[in-house]
Rosetta silent file (secondary structure, phi, psi, omega in degrees, C-alpha in Angstrom):
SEQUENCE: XXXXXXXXXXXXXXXXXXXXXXXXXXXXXXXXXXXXXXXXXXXXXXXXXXXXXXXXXXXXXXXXXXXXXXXXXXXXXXXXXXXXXXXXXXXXXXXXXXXXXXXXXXXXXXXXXXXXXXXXXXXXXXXXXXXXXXXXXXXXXXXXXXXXXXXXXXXXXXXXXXXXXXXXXXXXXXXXXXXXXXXXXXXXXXXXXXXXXXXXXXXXXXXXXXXXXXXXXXXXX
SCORE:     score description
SCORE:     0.000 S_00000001
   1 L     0.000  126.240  173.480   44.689  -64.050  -95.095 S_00000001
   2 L   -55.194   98.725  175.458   44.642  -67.562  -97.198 S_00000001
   3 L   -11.936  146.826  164.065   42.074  -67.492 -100.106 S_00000001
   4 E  -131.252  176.575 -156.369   39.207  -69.237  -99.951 S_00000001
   5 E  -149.816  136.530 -154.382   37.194  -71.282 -102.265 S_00000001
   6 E  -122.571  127.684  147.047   33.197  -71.710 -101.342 S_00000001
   7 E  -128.056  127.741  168.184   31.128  -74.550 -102.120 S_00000001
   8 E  -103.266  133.067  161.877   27.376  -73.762 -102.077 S_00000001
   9 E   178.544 -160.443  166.336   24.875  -76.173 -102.391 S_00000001
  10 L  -110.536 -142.448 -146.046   22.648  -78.697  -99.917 S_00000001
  11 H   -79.186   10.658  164.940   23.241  -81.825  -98.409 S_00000001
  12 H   -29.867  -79.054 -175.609   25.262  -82.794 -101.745 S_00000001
  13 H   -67.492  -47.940 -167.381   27.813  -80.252 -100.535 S_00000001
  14 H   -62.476  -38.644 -170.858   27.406  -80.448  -96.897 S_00000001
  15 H   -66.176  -33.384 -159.294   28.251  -84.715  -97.044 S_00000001
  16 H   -51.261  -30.517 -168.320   31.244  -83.610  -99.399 S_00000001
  17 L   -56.734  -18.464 -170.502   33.091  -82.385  -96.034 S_00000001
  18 L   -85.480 -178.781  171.213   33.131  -85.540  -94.829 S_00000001
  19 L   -39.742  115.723 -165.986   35.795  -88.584  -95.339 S_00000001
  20 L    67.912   18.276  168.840   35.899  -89.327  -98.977 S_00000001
  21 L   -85.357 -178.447  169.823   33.764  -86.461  -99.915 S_00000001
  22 H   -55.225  -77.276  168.287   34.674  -83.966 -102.517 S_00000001
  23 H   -14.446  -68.959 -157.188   34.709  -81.279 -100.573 S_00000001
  24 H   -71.280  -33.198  159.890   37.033  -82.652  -98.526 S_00000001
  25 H   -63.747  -38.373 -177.172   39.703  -83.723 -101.541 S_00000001
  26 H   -76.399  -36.813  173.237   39.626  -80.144 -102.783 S_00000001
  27 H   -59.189  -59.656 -164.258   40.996  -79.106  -99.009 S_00000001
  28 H   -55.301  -50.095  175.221   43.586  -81.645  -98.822 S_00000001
  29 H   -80.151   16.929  169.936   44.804  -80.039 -102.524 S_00000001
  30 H  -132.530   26.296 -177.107   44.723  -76.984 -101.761 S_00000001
  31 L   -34.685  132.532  165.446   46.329  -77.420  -97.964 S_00000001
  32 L    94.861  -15.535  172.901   48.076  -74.367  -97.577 S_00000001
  33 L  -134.322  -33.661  153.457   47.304  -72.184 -100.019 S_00000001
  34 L  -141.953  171.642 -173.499   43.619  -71.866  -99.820 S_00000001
  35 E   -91.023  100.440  171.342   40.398  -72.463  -97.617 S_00000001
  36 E   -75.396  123.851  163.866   37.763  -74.647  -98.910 S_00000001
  37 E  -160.792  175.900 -171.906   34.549  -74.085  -96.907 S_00000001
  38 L   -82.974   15.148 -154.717   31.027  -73.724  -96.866 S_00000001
  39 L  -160.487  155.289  165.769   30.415  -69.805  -96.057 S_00000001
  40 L  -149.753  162.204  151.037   32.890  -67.183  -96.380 S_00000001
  41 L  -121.525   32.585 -174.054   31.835  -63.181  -95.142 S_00000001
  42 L  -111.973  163.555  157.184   35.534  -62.538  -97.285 S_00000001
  43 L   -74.945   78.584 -173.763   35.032  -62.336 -101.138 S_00000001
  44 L   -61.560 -171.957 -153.755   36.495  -65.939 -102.286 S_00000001
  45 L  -103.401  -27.430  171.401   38.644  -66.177 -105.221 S_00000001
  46 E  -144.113  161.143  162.981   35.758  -69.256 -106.578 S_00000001
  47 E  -153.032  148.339  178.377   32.744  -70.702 -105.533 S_00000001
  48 E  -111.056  152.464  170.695   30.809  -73.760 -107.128 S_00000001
  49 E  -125.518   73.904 -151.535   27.137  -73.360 -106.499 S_00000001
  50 E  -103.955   72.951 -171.383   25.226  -76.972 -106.909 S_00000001
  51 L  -111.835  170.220  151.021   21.417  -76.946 -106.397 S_00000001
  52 L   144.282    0.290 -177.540   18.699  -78.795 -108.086 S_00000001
  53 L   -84.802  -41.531  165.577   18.565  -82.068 -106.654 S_00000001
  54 L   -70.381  -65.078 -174.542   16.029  -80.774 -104.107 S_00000001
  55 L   -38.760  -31.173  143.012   14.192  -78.382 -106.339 S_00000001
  56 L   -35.571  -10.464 -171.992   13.632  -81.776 -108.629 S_00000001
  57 L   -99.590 -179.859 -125.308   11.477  -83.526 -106.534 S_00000001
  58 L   -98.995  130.077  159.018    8.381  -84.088 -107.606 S_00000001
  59 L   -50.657  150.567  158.383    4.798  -81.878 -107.019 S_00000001
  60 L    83.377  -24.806  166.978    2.157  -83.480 -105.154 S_00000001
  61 L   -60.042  170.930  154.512    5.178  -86.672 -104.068 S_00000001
  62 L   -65.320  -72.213 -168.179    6.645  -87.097 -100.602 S_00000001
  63 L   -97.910   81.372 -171.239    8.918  -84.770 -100.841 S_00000001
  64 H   -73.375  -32.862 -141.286    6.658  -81.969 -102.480 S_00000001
  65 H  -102.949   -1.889  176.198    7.654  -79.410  -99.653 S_00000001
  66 H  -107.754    4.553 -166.475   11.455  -79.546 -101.487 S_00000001
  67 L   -63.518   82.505 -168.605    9.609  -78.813 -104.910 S_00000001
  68 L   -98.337  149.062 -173.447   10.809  -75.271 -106.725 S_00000001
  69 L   -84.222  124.945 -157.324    9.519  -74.991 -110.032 S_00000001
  70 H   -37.428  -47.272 -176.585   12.012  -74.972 -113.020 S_00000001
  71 H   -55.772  -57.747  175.176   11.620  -71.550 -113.873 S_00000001
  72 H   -55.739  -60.054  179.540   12.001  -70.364 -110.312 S_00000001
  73 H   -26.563  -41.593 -152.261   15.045  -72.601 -109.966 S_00000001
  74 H   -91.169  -44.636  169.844   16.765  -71.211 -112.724 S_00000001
  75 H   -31.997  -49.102  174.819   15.824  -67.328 -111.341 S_00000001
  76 H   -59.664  -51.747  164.026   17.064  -68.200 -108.144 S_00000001
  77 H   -42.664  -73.544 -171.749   20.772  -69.299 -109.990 S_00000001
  78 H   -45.124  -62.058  136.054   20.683  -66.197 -111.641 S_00000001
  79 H    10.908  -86.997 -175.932   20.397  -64.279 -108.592 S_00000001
  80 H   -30.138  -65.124 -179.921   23.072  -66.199 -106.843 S_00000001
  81 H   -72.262  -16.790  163.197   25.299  -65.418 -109.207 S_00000001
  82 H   -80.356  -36.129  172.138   24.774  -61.774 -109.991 S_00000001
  83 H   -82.136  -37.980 -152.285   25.313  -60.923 -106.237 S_00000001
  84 H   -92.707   -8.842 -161.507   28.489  -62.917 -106.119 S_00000001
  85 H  -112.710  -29.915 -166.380   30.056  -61.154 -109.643 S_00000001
  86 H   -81.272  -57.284 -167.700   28.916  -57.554 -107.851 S_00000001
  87 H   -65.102  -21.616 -175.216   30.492  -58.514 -104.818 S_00000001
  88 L  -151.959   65.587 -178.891   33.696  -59.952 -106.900 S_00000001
  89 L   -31.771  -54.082 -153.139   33.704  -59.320 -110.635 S_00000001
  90 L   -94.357    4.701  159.493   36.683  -61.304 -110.991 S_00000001
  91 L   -80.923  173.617 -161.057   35.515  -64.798 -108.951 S_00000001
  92 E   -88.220  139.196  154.773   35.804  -68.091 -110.802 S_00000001
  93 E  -110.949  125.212 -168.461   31.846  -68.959 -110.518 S_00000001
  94 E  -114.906  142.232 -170.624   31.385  -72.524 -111.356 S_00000001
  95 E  -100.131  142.981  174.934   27.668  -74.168 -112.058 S_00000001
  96 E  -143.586  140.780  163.450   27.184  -77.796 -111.179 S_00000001
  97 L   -92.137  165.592 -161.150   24.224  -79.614 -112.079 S_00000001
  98 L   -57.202  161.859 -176.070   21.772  -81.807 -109.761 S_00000001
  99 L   -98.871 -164.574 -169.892   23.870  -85.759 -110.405 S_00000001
 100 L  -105.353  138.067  151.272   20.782  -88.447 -112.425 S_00000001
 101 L   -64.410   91.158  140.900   18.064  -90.334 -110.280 S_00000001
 102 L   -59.113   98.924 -176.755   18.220  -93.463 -109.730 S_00000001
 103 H   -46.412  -65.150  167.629   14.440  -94.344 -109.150 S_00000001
 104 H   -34.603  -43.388 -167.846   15.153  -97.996 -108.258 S_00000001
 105 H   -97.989  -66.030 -165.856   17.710  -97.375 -105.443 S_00000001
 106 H   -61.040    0.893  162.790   15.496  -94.592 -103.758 S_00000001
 107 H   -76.864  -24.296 -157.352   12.418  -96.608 -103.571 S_00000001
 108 H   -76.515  -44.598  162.194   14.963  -99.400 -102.463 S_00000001
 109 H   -36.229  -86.585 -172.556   16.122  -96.309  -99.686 S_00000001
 110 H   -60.886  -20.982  148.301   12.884  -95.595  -98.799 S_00000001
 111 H   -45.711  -19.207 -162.567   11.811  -99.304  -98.021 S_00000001
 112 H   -99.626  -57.917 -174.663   14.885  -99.567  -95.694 S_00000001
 113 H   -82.069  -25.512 -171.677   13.446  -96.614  -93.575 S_00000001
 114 L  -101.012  -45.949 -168.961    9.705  -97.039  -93.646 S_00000001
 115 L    90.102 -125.566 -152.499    8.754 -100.314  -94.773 S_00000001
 116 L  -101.921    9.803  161.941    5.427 -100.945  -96.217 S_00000001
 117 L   -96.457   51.005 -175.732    4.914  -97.402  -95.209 S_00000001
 118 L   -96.190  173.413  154.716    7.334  -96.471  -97.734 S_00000001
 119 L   -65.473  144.883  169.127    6.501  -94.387 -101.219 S_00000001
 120 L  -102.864  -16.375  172.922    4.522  -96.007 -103.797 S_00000001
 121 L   -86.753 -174.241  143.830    5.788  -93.511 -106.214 S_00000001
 122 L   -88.245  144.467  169.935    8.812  -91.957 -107.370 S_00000001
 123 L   -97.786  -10.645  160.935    9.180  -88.733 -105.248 S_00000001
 124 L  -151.337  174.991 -138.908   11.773  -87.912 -107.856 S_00000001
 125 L  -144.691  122.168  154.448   12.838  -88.669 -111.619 S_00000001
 126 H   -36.709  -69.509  177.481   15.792  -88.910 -113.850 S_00000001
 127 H   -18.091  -59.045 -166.148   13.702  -87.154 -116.392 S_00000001
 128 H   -68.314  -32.173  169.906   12.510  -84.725 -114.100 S_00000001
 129 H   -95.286   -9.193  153.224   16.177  -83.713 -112.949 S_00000001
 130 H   -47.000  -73.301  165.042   17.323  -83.932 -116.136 S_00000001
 131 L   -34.643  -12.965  151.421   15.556  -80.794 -116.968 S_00000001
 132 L   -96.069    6.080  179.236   17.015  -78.645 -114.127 S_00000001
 133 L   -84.979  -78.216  157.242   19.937  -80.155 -115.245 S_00000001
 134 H   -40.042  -33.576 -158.279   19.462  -78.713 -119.014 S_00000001
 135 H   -99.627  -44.294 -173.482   18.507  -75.180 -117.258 S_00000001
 136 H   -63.363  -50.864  175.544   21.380  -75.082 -115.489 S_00000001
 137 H   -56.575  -20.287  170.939   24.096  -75.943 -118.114 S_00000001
 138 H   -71.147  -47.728 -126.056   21.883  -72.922 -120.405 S_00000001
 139 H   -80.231  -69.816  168.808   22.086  -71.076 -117.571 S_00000001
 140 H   -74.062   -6.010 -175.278   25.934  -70.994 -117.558 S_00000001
 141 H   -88.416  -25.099 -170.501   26.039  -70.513 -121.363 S_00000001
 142 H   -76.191  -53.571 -170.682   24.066  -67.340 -120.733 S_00000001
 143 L   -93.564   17.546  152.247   25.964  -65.506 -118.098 S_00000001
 144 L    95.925   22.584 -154.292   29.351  -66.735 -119.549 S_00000001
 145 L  -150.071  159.464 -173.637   30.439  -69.087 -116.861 S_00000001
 146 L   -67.193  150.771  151.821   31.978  -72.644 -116.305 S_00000001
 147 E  -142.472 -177.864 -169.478   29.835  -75.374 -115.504 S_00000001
 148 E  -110.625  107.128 -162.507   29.927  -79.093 -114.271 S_00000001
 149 L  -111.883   68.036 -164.570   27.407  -81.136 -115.999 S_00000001
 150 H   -48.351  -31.985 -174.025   27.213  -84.411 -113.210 S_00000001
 151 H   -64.783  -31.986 -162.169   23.768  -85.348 -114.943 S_00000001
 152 H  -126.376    1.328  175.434   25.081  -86.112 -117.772 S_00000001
 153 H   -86.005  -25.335 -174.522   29.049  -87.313 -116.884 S_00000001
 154 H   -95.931  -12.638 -179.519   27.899  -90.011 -114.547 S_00000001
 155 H   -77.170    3.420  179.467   25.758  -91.712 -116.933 S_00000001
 156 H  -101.580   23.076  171.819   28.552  -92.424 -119.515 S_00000001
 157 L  -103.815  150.474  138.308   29.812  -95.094 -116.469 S_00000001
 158 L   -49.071   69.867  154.635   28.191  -98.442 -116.607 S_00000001
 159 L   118.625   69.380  146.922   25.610  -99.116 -113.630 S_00000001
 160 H   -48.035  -20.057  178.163   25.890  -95.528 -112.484 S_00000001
 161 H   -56.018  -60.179 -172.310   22.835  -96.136 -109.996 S_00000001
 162 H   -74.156  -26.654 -148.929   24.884  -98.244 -108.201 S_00000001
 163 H   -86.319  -50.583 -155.160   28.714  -96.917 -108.876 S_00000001
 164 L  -125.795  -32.398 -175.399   28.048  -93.305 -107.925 S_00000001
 165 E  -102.137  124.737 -151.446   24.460  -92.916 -106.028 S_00000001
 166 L  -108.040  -13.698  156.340   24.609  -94.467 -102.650 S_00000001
 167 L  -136.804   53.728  179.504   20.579  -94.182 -101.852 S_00000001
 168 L    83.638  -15.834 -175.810   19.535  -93.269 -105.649 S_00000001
 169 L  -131.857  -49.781  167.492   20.517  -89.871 -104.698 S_00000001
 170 L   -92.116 -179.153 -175.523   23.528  -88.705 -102.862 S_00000001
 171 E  -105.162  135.489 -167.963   26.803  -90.093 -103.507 S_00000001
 172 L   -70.602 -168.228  171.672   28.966  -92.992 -102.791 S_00000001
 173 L   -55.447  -52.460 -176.972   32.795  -92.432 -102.475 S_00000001
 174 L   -91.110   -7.406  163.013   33.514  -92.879 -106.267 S_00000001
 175 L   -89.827   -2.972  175.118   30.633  -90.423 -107.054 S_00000001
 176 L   -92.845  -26.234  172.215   32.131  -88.048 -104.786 S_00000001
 177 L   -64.105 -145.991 -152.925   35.466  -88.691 -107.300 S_00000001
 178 L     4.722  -50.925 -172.330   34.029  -87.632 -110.247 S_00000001
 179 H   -55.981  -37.907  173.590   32.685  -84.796 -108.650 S_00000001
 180 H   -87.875   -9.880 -169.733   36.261  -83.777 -107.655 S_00000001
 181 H   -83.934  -34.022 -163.139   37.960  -84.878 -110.611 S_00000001
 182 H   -74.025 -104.786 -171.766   35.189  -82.416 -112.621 S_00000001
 183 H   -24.492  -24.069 -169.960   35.392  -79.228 -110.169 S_00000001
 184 H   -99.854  -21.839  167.639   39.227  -79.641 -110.396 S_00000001
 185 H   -69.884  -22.329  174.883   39.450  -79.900 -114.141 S_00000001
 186 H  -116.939   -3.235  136.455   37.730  -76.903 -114.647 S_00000001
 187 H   -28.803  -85.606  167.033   39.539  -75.322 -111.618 S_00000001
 188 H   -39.181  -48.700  150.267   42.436  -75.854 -113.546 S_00000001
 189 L   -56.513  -12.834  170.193   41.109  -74.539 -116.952 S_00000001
 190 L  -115.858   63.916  164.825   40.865  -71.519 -115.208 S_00000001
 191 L    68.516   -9.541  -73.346   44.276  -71.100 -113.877 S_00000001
 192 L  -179.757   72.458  166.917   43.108  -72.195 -110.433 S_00000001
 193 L  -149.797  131.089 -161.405   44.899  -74.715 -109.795 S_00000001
 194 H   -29.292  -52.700  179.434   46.862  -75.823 -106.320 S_00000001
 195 H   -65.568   -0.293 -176.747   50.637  -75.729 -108.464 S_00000001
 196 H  -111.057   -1.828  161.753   49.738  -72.186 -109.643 S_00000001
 197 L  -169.449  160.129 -116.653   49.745  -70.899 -106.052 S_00000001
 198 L   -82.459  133.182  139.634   52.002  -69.761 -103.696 S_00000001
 199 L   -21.475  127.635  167.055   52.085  -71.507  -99.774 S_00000001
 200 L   -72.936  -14.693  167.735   50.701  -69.052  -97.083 S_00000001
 201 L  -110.133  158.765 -177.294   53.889  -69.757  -95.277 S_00000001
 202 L  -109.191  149.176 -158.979   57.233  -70.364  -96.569 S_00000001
 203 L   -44.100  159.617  177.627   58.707  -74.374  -96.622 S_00000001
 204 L   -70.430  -53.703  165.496   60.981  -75.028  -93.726 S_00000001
 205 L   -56.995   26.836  159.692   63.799  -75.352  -96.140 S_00000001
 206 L  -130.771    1.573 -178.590   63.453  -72.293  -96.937 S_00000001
 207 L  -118.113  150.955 -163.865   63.750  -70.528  -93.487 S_00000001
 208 L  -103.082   92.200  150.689   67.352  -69.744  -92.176 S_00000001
 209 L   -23.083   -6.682  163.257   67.632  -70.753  -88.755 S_00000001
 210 L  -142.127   17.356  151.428   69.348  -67.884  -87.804 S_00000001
 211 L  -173.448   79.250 -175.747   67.641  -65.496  -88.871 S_00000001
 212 L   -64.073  -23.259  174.080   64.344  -66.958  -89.565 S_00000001
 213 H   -78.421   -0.631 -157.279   61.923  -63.837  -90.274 S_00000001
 214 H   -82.563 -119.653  159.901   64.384  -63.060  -93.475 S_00000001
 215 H    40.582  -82.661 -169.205   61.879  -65.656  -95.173 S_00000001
 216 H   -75.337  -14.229 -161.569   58.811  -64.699  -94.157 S_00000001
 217 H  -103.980  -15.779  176.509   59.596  -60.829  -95.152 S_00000001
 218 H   -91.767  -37.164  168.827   60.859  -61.961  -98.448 S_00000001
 219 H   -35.014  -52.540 -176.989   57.423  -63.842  -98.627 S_00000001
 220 H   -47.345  -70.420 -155.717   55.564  -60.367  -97.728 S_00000001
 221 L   -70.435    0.000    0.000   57.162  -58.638 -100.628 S_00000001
């Protein structure tokens, strides 16, 4: 069976799957050798786990009902990550933080769907995910593990609002880059990396046409 490699998160991760998503870049490099998806009931060999962009929004805002409280937030990682190291001492677990709020473009977002019934407020915050942000990257310092720190990597770009967030919150095409260039760089610091492992099948130049299972049986062993 072909490895697999888990991304957990919300609709962050689920949009990565799509065209130009992350998600979807980490598949294409690792065609063939392992399975990127969103679920596994197999023990994968990694998983990145990338929440906080919901848990960030704001009490008492429009979206209040996505509101977890920092503390809880960070309880809830730990959790996550303690059943995945029982079930697999030895997967890579990688931390990714919530990406920065653009205020501006999700009011501009929420005008585009509502109108003048729109939010008068921010329903979320740079600030405010910056501080699940901060929990998480502690978070990973504590239990020993890589993390991804998007809160604070897209903001060393020049009009990141625009460049990377495509309604103040999820991500355009080149904020889905970054995301992959990050997850694969620290893929790669941990050995994890597509040139470090083997094809589940072996290349067609490599199978002998007359006696083609030679190949796959040297493959076995």
């Amino acid at each position: 069976m072909r490895p697999q490699i888990v991304l957990f998160g919300d609709s962050i991760t689920a949009q990565s799957f799509k065209s130009g998503g992350w998600g979807s870049a980490l598949a294409d490099a690792y065609s063939r050798k392992a399975d990127v998806v969103g679920s596994s009931s197999a023990s994968p060999v990694a998983t990145t786990i990338f929440f906080g962009a919901n848990d960030a929004a704001l009490k008492g805002r429009t979206s209040d009902r996505q509101h977890v409280p920092v503390e809880e937030y960070t309880d809830n990682m730990r959790k996550m990550v303690l059943h995945l190291k029982k079930c697999s001492p030895t997967m890579l677990i990688v931390l990714v933080t919530p990406p920065p709020i653009d205020e501006a473009g999700r009011q501009s977002y929420a005008e585009s769907i509502y109108g003048d019934k729109a939010m008068k407020e921010p329903e979320r915050t740079n600030e405010a995910t910056g501080v699940y942000a901060q929990h998480c990257v502690a978070l990973a310092e504590e239990l020993g593990l890589r993390c991804v720190n998007l809160w604070s990597k897209m903001q060393e770009t020049d009009d990141w609002q625009k460049k990377y967030l495509s309604d103040g919150l999820h991500l355009t095409p080149e904020g889905n880059g970054v995301v992959y260039e990050q997850v694969s760089r620290v893929f790669r610091e941990a050995w994890l990396t597509p040139e470090e492992m083997p094809f589940d099948f072996p290349h067609h130049s490599q199978i002998d046409g007359q006696n083609p299972s030679k190949a796959f049986q040297d493959r076995c062993l």
